[in-house]
C-alpha positions in Angstrom: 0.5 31.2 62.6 3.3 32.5 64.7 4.3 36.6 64.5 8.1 36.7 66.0 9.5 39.9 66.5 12.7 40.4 67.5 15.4 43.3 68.6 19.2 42.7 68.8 22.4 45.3 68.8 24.4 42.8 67.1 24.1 43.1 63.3 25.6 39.7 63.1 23.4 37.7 65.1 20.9 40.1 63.8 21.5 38.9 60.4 21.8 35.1 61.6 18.3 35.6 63.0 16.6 36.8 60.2 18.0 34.4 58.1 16.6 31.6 59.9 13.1 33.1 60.0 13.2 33.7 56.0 13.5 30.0 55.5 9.9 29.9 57.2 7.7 32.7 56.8 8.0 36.1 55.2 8.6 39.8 56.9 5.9 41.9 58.0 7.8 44.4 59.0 12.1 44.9 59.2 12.3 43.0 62.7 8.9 40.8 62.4 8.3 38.0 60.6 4.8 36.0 60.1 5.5 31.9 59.8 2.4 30.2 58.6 3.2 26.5 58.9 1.9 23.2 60.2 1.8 23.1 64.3 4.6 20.7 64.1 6.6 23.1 61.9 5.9 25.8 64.2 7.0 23.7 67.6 10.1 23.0 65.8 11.0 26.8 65.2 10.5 27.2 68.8 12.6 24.3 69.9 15.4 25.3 67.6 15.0 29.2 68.8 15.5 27.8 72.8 17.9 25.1 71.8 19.9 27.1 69.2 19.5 30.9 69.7 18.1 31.4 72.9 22.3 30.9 74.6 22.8 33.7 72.0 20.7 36.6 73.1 22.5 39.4 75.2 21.1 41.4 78.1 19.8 44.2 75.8 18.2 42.1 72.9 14.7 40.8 72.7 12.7 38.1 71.0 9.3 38.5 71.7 6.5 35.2 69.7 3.0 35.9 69.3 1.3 32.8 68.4 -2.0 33.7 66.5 -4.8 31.2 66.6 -6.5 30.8 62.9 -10.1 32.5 63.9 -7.9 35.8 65.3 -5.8 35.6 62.2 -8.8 36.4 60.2 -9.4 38.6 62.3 -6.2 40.8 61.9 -6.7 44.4 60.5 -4.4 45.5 58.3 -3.3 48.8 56.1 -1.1 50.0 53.5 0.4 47.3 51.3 -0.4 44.8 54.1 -3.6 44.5 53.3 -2.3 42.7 50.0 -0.4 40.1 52.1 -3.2 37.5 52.4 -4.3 38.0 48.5 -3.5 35.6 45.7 -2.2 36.9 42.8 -2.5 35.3 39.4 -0.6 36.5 36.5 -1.3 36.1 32.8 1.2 35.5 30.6 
């Protein structure tokens, strides 16, 4: 599991940013996203983040990864509708 949150002034490459997170994980919050994937999955969102993005980011923006071992994700507290996040829902229909 990797938490990325992330801070830019440009809504543009604000915008760019957050779109390539959505394609792997979904928002915790409006500037954090969590990505559950495979390790490999993960190693390539952090190549294509130095290799892509990285040449982007101005002086005053920020990217900050917290990679999140499986033991502490269970671990991980959570209130308010976030403790629904890790639930399955079934539906009847």
């Amino acid at each position: 599991m990797l938490i990325v949150s992330y801070d830019f002034t440009d809504d543009k490459r604000r915008a760019k940013f957050a779109k390539f997170l959505k394609k792997y994980g979904p928002r915790m919050q409006y500037s954090v996203f969590s990505l559950h994937n495979s390790q490999r999955i993960l190693r390539n969102i952090l190549s294509e983040i130095d290799g892509r993005y990285k040449k982007m980011f101005g002086k005053t923006d920020s990217v900050v990864l917290f990679p999140v071992c499986e033991a502490c994700r269970g671990k991980m507290i959570r209130y308010g509708s976030a403790k629904h996040d890790e639930e399955d829902v079934v539906y009847f229909g």
